[in-house]
Residue, then its C-alpha position, 0 to 999 in steps of 0.5 A: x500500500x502506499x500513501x501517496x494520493x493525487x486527484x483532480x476534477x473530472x472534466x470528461x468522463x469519455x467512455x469512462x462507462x465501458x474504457x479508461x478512466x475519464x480526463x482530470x484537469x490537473x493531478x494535485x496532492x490529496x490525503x486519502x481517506x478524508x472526509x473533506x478533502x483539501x483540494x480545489x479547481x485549477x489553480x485554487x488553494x481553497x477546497x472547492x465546493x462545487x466539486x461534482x466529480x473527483x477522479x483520485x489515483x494512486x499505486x499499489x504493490x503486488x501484496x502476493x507472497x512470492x513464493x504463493x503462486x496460487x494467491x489472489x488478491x481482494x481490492x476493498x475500498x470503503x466510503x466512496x461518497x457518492x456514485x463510485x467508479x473503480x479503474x485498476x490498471x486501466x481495466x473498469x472494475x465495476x460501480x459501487x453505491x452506497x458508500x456504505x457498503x464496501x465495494x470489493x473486487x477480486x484482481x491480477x496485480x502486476x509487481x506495481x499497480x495503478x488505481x484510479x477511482x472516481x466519485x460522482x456527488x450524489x444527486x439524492x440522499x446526500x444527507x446533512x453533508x450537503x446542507x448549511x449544517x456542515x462545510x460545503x468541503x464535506x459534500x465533495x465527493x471523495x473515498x471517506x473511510x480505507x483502500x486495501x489490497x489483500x493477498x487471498x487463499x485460491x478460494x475465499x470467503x469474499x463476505x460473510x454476514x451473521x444477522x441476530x434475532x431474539x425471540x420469545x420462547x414458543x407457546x406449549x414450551x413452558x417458558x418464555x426464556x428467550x431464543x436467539x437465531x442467527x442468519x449466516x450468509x457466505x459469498x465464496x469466491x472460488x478460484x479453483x474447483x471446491x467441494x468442501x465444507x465450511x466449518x461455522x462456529x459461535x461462542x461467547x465473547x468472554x472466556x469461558x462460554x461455549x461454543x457450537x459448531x456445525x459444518x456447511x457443504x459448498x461445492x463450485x467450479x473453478x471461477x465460481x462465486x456461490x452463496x450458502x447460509x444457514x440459521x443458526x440457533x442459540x438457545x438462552x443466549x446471553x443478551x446485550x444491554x445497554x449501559x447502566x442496565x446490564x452486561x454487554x454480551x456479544x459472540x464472535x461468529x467464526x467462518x472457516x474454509x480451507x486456510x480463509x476464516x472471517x469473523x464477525x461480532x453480533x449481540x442479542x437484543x430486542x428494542x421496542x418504542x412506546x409513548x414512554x421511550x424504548x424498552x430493551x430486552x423488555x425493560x424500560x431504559x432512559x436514552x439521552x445524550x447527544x447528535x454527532x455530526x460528520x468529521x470526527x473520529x468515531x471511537x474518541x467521539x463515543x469516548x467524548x459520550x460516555x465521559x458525559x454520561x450519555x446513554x445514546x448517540x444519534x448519527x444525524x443525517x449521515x453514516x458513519x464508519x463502523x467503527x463508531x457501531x464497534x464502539x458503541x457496542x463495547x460501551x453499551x451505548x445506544x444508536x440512533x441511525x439515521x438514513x443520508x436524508x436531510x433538509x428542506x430541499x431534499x424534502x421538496x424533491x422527495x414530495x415532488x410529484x416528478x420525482x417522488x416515486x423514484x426518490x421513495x424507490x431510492x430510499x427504500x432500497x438505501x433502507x435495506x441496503x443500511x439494516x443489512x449493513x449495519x443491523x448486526x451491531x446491539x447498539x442500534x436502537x432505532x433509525x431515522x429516515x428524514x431530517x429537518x424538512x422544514x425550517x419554519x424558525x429561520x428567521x428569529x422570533x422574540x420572546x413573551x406572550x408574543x413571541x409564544x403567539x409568533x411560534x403557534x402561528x409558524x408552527x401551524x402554517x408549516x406543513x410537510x407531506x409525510x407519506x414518502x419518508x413514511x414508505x422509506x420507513x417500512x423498508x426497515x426490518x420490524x425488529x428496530x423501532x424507525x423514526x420517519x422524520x425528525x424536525x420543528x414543531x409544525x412538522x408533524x414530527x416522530x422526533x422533534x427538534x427544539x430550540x427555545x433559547x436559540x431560535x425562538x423564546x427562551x431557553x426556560x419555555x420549554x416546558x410551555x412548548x412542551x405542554x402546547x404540543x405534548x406529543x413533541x416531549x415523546x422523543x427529541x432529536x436535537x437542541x442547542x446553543x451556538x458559539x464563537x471563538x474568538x477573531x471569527x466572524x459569525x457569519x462563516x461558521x457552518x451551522x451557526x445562525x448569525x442571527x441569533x448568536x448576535x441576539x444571545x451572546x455577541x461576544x464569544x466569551x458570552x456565547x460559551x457562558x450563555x451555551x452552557x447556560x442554555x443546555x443545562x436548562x434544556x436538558x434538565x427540563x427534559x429530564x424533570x418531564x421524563x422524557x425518554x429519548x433526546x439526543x441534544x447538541x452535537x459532540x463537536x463543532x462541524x468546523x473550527x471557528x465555533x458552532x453548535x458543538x459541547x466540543x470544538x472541532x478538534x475535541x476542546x471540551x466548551x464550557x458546556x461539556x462540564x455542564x451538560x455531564x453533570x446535568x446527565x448524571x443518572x442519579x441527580x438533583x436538579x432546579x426546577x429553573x434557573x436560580x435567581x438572588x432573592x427567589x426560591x426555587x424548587x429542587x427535583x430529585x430524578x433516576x434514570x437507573x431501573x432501581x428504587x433509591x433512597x437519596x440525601x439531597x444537600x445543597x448551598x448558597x452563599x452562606x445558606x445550607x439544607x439537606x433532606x433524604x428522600x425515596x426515589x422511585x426507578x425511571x421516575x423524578x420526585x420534588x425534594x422541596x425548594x430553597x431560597x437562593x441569598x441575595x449575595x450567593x454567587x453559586x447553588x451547588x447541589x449534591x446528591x448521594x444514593x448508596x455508592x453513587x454520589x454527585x454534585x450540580x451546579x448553578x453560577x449566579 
């Protein structure tokens, strides 16, 4: 392998669909994989965004023993973002899409090889890449993930997939211990004569499980490709639960044929939704934590997380690597996993009587295509299909009675066609609750996005929006709070409303205090109502310069991290509103854990001190009672110890 990469701008694709790979303007320097690569049109120094289509080459080496004559050789590429096309020493190997699903082909190398592979920007389901939420680098189409050449056995496992179902014990058995199956499928790739078995085993992941293992027949000619499969079943397996509740248990599904083996990880879970939130393995869990944006690293952005004390990530808007699914599965993280389908332009093409039909078709088969790819990992907890048709709040609405009048009336004269991404929704297996669209109030939404103290309002008129459109508090998909670091303009940063940073803030020191501010409001608010499922501001920024992120774009953890962590704690006391000198405010005592707690609540101000005990029940909140903020207290700091859990909570002046 080599990490030398060129690329340019396709300026003719030529025969490209049947002969060589097209013409580039001009070959310059590229990082590959990216996920924004920094090149632009001749003789540009900046990225260019209008980028449609990107040609990128580089050479390989032979990676063959040479003392192996009958190896092959595996080209794997993953993440081409958008319609991908892949030349190998000037031979098409093929087209791939979606950039999800790895792309693989099996090739003669030469000792040096020349690989040309060229993306075309999707013209649909570009996801949140190509709004104003990301930078427009994003959207330039290019491979996202890795490139591999790998040396194969003659005959090869080309891709094995193991896929998990829970089911309750059958009627007449007398019990309702639960039973787990497995769907195996194996490609073979046959590059000799086979007749032979495959040799399938699955185990526990923890030392010490036993395993089961049984033999598949496959027989093919020489140059062959077949499929086989076979259910497998465990009988009690060992389920996966989510952080908090219970053990991550995973089995490693081995496939072996000849000297190929492959192995993948999969978990035993049921996940069910109601008006309450979901339920796992048929107990109620509490879901909260944050949206995650392209760009990042995937394992320090579920570190970042879980360090907050998240229970849930949402991929908004795009798919990322697996390697973010791996993580989440280890940790016990929740997944919400949207579909690439975001923004009110793709809505108005996805309702468009010309396009609809195709746009649905399109959907659908991307829905498939994700929960085959994907639908392996315990930690996917539900998926989304579209995101933020609408922007009914762009333009800033005030706040008091009038602005409360402003956001009904927005709110009311907003109207999306929500049959489309409900047919896209049914693509989706019934095992995973799915979410068919995410947005502002008026949008009709399964998943709502609020953003009083941004937008509209202020951040403590949650609890009116929520009592206004109660079906808003069942699940909510995003909240937020810009920022600006400082010598930035407002204006050039993706995702920041301008607008309303000059409202709340106007100074980036302002705008981290008022972020922090605004989110422990939101989140406490949230979780003083028992709002089972929310996923509130992004883990990072999309870009350097500031945004919506409780981290900046290169992981700096904002003011905001600290205090949206302790306002997750899963057992904690909060203000029932932001503390004022002079006034009493209530405390709430509330439990995400599945156990009944019996608590001490302490608190201070200023001079001032007060402790009660009170029981709690599990998944529920209680009032422990209110206190008189001093005239002269700079701070409230709140604590809370139950058995070996201990927190504190706190409240600048």
């Amino acid at each position: 392998m080599t990490d030398e990469w060129t690329g340019g701008r396709i300026v003719d694709w030529g025969e490209a669909d049947t002969e060589g790979p097209p013409t580039v303007a001009e070959w310059r320097p590229v990082a590959v994989p990216a996920q924004r690569p920094e090149f632009g049109r001749d003789g540009d120094e900046e990225p260019g965004p209008d980028l449609e289509a990107v040609a990128y080459r580089t050479t390989l080496a032979d990676p063959r023993s040479s003392d192996r004559a009958d190896e092959r050789a595996l080209l794997e590429i993953r993440g081409g973002y958008g319609r991908m096309a892949v030349w190998f020493n000037g031979t098409k190997l093929g087209e791939s899409d979606p950039h999800f699903v790895p792309a693989r082909y099996t090739v003669d190398p030469e000792p040096t090889n020349e690989l040309v592979v060229a993306c075309e920007r999707p013209d649909a389901f570009a996801g949140i890449r190509a709004t104003d939420e990301m930078p427009a680098s994003f959207a330039t189409p290019g491979v996202r993930w890795d490139v591999d050449l790998e040396p194969r056995p003659a005959t090869f496992l080309r891709r094995v997939k193991a896929h998990p179902r829970l089911e309750r014990g059958e009627r007449g058995e007398g019990t309702d211990d639960p039973r787990g199956e497995i769907d195996v499928e194996i490609e073979i790739d046959a590059g000799t004569a086979v007749d032979d078995a495959i040799t399938l085993s699955v185990r526990p992941e923890e030392r010490g499980g036993g395993a089961t293992m049984e033999r598949i027949p496959v027989t093919a000619e020489a140059g062959e490709r077949t499929t086989v499969s076979r259910t497998v079943e465990v009988r009690d397996p060992s389920l996966w639960w989510p952080r908090g509740y219970g053990p991550q248990h995973r089995y490693a599904v081995r496939a072996k044929l000849g000297a190929d083996a492959a192995e993948r990880t999969i978990g035993f879970r049921r996940v069910e939704r109601d008006a309450d939130g979901f339920l796992v393995n048929g107990t109620r869990v509490r879901a909260r934590g944050f949206t995650r944006l392209p760009g990042g690293d995937p394992e320090a952005d579920v570190r970042r997380a879980l360090e907050a004390n998240a229970t849930l990530v949402r991929a908004r808007g795009h798919v990322p690597s697996q390697a973010l699914h791996e993580a989440c599965d280890e940790a016990g993280l929740l997944v919400w996993q949207d579909l690439p389908a975001s923004g009110p332009e793709f809505a108005a093409r996805l309702s468009d009587g010309d396009s609809s039909d195709r746009m649905v078709e399109r959907g659908r088969r991307l829905a498939t295509a994700l929960a085959d790819e994907y639908g392996h990992h315990p930690s996917i907890a539900c998926y989304g299909v579209q995101d933020e048709p609408a922007t009914p709040f762009d333009d800033p609405v005030g706040s008091g009675f009038t602005g409360k009048l402003a956001v009904r009336y927005r709110a009311w004269r907003t109207a999306i066609d929500r049959a489309p991404a409900e047919a896209i929704a049914e693509a989706f297996p019934d095992e995973v609750p799915v979410l068919p669209v995410a947005g502002q109030p008026g949008t009709d939404p399964d998943a709502a996005h609020l953003f009083p103290g941004w937008q509209y309002l202020e951040a403590t008129d949650l609890s009116w929006l929520l009592e206004t459109y109660p079906s808003l508090g069942e699940v909510v998909g995003g909240f937020g709070a810009g920022t600006l670091a400082d010598g930035v303009d407002p204006a050039s940063v993706p995702g920041l409303d301008a607008d309303a940073y000059a409202r709340r803030a106007g100074e980036p020191a302002a705008s981290r205090e008022y972020q922090a501010r605004t989110l422990k409001t939101l989140v406490e608010t949230l979780r003083r109502r028992e709002c089972g499922i929310f996923a509130g501001p992004p883990i990072c920024d999309a870009a350097a310069g500031g945004g919506m992120g409780v981290t900046t774009a290169e992981g700096e953890p904002k003011p905001a991290y600290e205090a949206v962590s302790d306002s997750l704690e899963p057992v904690q006391a909060v203000l029932d509103d932001p503390p004022t000198p002079g006034d009493s405010v209530g405390i709430t005592l509330c439990n995400d854990t599945d156990r009944s707690l019996e608590a001490a609540v302490g608190w201070r101000a200023g001079d001032e001190t007060g402790e009660t005990t009170v029981p709690v029940g599990a998944l529920e909140t209680t009032p422990v009672g209110s206190l008189t903020v001093p005239t002269d207290a700079s701070a409230v700091e709140l604590a809370v110890e139950a058995g070996s859990r201990s927190a504190t909570n706190r409240y600048s002046l």
